[in-house]
VOBA-1610 file (N, C-alpha, C; in pm, whole numbers, padded with zeros to 5 digits, always signed):
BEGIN
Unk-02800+03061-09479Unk-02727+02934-09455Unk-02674+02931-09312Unk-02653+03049-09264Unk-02601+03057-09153Unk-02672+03064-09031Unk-02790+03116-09074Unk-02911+03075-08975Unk-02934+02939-08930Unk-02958+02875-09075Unk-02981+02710-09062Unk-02899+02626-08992Unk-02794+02662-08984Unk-02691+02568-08897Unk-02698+02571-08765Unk-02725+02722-08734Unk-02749+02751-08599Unk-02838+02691-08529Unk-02980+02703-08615Unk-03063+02595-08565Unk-03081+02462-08566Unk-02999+02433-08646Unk-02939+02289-08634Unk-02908+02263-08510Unk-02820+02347-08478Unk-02708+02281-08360Unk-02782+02301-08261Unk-02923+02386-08206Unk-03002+02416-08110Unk-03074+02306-08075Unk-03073+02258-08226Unk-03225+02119-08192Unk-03105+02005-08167Unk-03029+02033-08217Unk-02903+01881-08149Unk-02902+01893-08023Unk-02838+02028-07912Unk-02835+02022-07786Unk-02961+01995-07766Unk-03054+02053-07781Unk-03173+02016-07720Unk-03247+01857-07699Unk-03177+01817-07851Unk-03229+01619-07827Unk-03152+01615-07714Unk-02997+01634-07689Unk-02905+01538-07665Unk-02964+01608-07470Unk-03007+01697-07448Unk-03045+01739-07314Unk-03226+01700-07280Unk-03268+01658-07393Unk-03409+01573-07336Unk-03386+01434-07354Unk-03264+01370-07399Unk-03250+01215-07354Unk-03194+01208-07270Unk-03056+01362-07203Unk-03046+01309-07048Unk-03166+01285-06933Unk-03225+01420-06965Unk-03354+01420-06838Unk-03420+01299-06837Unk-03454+01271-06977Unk-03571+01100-06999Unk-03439+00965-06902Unk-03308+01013-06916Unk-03236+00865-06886Unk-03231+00951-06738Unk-03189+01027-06681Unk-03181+01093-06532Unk-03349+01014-06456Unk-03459+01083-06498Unk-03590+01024-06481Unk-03614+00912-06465Unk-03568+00762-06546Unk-03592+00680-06558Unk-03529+00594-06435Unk-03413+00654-06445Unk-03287+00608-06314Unk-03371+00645-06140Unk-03426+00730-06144Unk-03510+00739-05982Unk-03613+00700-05990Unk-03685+00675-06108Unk-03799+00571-06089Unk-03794+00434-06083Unk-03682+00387-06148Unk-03632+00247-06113Unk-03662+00198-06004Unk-03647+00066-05981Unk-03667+00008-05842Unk-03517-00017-05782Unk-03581+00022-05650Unk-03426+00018-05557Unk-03378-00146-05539Unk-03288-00178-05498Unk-03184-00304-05437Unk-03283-00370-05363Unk-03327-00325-05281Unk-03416-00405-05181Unk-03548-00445-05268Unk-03574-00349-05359Unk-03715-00371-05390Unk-03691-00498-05473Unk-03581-00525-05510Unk-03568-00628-05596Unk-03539-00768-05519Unk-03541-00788-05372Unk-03543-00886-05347Unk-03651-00960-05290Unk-03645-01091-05268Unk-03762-01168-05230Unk-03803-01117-05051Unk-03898-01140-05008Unk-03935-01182-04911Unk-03808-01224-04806Unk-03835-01370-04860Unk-03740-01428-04797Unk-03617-01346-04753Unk-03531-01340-04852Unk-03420-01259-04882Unk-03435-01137-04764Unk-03534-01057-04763Unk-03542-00902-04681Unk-03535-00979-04515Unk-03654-01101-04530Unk-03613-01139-04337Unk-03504-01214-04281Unk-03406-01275-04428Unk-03251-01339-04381Unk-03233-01179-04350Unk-03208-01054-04443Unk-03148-00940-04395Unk-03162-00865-04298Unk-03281-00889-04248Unk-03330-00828-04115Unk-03287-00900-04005Unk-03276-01021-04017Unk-03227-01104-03872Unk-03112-01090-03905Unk-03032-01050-03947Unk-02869-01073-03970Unk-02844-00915-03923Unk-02901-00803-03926Unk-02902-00656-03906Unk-02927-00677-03754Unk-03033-00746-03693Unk-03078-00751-03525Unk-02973-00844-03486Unk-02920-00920-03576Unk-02804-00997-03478Unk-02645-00929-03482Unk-02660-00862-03519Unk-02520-00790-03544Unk-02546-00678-03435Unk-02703-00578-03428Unk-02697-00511-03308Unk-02690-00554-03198Unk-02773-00665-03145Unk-02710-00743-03032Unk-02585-00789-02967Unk-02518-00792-03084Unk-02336-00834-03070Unk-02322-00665-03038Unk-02337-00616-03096Unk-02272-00476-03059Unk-02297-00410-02930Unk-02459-00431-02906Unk-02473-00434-02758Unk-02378-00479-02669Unk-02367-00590-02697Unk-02313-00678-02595Unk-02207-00655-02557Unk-02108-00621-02674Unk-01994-00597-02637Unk-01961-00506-02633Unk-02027-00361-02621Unk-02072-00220-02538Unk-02089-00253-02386Unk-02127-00353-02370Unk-02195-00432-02205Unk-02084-00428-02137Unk-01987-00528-02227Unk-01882-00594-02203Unk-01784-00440-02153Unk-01806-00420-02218Unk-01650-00322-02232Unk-01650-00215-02082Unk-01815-00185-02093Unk-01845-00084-01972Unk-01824-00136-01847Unk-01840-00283-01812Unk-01778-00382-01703Unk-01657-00362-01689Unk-01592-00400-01796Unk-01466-00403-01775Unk-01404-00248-01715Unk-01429-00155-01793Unk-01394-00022-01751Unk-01432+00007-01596Unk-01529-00055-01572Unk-01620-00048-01423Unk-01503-00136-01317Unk-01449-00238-01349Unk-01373-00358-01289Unk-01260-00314-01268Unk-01191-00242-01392Unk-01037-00158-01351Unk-01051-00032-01255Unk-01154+00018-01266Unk-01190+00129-01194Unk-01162+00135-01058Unk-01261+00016-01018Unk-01276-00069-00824Unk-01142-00134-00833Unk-01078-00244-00934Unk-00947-00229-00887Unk-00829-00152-00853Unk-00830-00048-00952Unk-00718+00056-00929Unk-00745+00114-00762Unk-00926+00135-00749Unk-00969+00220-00624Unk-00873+00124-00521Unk-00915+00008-00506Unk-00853-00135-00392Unk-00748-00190-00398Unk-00706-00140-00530Unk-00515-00132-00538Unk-00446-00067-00487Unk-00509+00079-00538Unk-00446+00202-00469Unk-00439+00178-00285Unk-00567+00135-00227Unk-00567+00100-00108Unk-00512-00009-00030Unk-00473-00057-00123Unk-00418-00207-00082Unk-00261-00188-00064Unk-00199-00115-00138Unk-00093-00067-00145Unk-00042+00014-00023Unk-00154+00114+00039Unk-00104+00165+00105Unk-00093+00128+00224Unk-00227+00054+00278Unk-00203-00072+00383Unk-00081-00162+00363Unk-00068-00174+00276Unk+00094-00282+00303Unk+00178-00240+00335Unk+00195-00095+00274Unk+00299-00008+00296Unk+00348+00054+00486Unk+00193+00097+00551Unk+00218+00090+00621Unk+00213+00012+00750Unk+00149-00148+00694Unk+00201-00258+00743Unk+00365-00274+00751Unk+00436-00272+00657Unk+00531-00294+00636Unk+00619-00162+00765Unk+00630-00064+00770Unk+00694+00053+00855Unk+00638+00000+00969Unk+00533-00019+01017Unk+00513-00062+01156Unk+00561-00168+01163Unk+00642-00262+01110Unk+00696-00402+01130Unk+00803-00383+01120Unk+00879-00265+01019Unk+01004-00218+01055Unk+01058-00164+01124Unk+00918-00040+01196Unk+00987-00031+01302Unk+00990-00085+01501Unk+00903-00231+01453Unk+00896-00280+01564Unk+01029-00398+01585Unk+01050-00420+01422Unk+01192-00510+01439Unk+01294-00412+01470Unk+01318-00279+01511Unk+01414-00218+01497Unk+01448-00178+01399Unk+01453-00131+01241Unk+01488-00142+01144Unk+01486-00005+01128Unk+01381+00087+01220Unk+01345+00212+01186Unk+01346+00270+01323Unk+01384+00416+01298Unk+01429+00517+01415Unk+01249+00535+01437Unk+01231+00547+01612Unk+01091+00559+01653Unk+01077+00657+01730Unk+01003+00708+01759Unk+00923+00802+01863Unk+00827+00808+01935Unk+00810+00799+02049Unk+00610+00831+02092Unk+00698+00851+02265Unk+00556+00865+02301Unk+00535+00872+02450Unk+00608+00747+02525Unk+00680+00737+02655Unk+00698+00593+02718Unk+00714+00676+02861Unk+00873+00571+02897Unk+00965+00617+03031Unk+01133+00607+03008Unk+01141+00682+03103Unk+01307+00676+03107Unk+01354+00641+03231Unk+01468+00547+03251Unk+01434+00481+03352Unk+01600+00503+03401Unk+01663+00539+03485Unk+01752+00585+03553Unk+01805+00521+03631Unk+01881+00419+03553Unk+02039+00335+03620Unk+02112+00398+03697Unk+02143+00390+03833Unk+02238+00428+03904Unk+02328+00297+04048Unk+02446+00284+03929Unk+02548+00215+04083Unk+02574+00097+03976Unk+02634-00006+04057Unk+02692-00149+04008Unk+02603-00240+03978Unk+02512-00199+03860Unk+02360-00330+03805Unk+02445-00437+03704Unk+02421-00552+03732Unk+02505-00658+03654Unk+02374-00692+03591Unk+02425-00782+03427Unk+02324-00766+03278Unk+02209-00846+03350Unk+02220-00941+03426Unk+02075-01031+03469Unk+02009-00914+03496Unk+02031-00821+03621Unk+01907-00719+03636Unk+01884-00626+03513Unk+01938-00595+03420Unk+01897-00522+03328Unk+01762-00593+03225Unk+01861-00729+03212Unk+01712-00823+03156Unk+01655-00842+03228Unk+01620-00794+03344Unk+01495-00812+03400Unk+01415-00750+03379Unk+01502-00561+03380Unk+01422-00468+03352Unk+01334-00454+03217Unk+01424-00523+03111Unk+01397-00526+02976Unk+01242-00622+02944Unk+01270-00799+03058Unk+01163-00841+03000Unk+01063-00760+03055Unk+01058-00704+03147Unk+00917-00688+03252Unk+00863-00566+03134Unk+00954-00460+03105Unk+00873-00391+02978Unk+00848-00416+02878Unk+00924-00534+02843Unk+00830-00601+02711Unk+00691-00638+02784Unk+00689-00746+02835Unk+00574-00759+02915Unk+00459-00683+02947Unk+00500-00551+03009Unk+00395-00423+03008Unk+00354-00394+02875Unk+00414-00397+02733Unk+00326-00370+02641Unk+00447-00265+02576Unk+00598-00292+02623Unk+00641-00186+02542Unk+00651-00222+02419Unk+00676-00074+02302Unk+00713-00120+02180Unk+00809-00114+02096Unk+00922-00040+02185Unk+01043-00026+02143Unk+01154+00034+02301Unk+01276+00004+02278Unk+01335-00018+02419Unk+01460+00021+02344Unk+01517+00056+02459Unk+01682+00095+02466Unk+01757+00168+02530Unk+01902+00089+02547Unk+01970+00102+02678Unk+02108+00187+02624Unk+02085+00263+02711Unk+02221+00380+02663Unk+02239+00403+02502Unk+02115+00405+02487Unk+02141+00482+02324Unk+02143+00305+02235Unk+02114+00252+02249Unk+02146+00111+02178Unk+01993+00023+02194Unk+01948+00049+02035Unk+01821-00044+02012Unk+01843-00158+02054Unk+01749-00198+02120Unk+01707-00372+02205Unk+01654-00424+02077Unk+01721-00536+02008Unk+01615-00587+01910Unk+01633-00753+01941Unk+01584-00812+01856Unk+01642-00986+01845Unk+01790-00996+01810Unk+01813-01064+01915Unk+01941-01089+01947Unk+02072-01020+01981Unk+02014-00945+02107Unk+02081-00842+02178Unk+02086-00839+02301Unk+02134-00880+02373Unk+02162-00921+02555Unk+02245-00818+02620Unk+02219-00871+02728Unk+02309-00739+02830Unk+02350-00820+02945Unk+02491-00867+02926Unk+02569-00987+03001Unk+02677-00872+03139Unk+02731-01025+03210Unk+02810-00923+03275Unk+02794-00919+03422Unk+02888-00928+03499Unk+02904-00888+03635Unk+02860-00794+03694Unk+02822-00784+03808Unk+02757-00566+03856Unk+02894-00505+03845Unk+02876-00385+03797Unk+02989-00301+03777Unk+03007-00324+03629Unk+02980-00426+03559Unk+03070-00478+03444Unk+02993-00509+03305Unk+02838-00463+03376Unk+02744-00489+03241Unk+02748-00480+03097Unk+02743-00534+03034Unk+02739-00486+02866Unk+02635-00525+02774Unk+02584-00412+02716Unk+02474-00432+02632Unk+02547-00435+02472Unk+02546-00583+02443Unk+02588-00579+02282Unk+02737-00580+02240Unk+02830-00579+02394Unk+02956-00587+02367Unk+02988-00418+02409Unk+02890-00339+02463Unk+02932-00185+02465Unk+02896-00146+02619Unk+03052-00159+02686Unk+03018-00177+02830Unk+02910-00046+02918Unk+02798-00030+03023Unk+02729+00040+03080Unk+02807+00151+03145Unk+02891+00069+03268Unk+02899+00211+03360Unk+02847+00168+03452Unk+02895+00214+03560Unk+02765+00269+03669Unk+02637+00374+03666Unk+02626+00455+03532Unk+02505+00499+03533Unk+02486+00507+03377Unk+02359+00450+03366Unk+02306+00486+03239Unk+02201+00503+03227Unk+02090+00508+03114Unk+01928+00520+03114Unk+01842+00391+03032Unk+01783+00373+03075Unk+01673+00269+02992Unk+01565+00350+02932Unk+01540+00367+02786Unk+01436+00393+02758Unk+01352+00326+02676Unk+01232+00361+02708Unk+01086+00232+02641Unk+00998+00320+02621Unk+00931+00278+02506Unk+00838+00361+02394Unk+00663+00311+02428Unk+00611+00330+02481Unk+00462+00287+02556Unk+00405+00366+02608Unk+00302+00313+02668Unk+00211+00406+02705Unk+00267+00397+02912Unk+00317+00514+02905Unk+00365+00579+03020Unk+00304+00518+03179Unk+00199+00514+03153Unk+00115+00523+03309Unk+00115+00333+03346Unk+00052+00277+03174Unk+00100+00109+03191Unk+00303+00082+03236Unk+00345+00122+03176Unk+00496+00064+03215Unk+00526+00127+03332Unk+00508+00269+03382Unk+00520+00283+03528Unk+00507+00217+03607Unk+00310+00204+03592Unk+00298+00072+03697Unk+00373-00042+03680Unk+00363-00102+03596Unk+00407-00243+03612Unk+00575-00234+03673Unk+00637-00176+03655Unk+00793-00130+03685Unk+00760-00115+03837Unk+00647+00000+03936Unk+00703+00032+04014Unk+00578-00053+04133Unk+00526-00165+04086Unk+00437-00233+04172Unk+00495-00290+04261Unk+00410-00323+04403Unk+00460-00366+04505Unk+00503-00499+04482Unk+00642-00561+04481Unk+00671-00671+04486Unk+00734-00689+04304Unk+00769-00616+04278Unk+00837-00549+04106Unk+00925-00583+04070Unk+00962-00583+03959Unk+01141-00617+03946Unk+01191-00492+04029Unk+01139-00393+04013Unk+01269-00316+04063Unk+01250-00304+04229Unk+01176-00340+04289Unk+01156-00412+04449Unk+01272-00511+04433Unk+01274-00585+04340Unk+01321-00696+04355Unk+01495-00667+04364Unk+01551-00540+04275Unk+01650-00555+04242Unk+01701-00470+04352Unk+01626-00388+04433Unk+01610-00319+04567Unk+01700-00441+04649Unk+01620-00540+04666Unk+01690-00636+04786Unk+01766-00708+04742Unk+01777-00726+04635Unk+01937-00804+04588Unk+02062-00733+04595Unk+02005-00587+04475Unk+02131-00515+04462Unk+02112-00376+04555Unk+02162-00386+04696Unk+02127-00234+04752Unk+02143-00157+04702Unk+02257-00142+04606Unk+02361-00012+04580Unk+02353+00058+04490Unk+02209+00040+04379Unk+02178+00050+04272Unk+02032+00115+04330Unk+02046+00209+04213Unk+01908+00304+04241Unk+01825+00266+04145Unk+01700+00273+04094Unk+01650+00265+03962Unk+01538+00420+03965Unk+01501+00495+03883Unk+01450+00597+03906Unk+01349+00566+03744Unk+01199+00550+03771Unk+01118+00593+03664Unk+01070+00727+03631Unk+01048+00766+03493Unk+01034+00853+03472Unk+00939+00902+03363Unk+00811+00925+03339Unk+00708+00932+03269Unk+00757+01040+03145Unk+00778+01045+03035Unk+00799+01154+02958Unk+00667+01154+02781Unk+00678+01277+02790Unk+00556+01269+02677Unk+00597+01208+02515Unk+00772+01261+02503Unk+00814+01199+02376Unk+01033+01143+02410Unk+01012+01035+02319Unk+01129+00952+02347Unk+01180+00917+02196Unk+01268+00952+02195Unk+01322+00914+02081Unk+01456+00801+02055Unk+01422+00681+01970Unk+01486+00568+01956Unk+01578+00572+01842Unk+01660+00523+01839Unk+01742+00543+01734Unk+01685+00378+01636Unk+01770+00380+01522Unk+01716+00224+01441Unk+01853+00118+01516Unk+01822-00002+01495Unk+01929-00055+01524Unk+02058-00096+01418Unk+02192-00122+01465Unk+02306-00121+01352Unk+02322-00297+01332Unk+02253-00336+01406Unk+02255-00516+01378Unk+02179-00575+01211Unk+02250-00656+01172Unk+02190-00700+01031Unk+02063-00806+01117Unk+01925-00793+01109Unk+01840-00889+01116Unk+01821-00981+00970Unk+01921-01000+00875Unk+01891-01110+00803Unk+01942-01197+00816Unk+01879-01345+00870Unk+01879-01444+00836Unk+02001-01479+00793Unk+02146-01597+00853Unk+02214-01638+00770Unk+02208-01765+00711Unk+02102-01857+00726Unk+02067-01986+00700Unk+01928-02006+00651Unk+01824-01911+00731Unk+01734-01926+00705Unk+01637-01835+00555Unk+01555-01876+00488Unk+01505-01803+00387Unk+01324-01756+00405Unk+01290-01719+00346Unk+01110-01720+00337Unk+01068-01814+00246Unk+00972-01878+00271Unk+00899-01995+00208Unk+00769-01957+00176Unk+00699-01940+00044Unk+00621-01886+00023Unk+00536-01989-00060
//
């Protein structure tokens, strides 16, 4: 009896494991999703698959431009920046705004020079090409004169002396000449003012201080 059951239960697993394999079998021979559709149906799915890669292209296209575009801008930003920047210092320090240095002359006041001859001396080196100037230690900028009787000069309200120095930031050999040409301001200030010496002096470096004057504007604004 006990045999019989056993084999009972052998031929039960055994149906119940040859109707999985027959239903497992039947399931991969089936026809797939696609196989079940029309024609039609497979070339709507195919043009809808090539139009979706195209979009994806595209906006792969897109994107690599763009990455390409920030790239050259940052490059021409970065450069753009620094040109302004040092646009900006060379304009500061041609308004005075900034302490300067380079090559010029030093120019050697001696005796009773009243402020007309000093602005003389001043325009004629603007004139030569200077690019920064100053008289006894005091930046020449816009709106800074040097008034005054001989003996009694004052640059800015800060009286001279009988001796002080002019110095100008240029190229040495141009402001020489032009200073010490025949028929010169300082020829000139020769036969007006005897008593006054002027002495040029070529030096390789000159150092300017910034000026203490506010150059802003009290009326006026930028218009942009």
């Amino acid at each position: 009896m006990h045999r019989f059951r056993s084999q009972l239960t052998i031929a039960f697993v055994a149906g119940i494991l040859g109707l999985l394999v027959v239903v497992q079998l039947r399931s991969q021979a089936g026809p797939s999703a696609l196989a079940q559709l029309s024609s039609q149906d497979l070339t709507v799915l195919v043009a809808n698959v090539n139009a979706r890669n195209d979009q994806l292209r595209r906006e792969a296209s897109s994107l690599e431009r763009d990455l390409q575009t920030l790239v050259q801008n940052r490059s021409r930003g970065g450069a753009s920046v620094g040109e302004v920047e040092e646009d900006l210092n060379r304009v500061r320090a041609y308004a005075g705004l900034e302490p300067v240095g380079g090559p010029g002359v030093k120019i050697a006041i001696r005796g009773p020079i009243d402020g007309h001859g000093v602005e003389e001396l001043i325009n004629e080196l603007r004139n030569a090409g200077s690019e920064a100037i100053g008289v006894d230690g005091i930046r020449v900028v816009s709106g800074v004169v040097v008034v005054g009787p001989a003996g009694f000069a004052e640059v800015d309200g800060v009286a001279l002396g009988d001796s002080f120095d002019l110095d100008a930031i240029g190229a040495p050999d141009k402001l020489t000449g032009s200073l010490t040409r025949a028929g010169g301001v300082i020829a000139q200030l020769a036969a007006t003012l005897p008593l006054v010496t002027v002495t040029v002096t070529p030096v390789d470096r000159l150092e300017l201080p910034a000026t203490n004057r506010s150059l802003v504007p009290e009326h006026g604004s930028p218009r942009l």
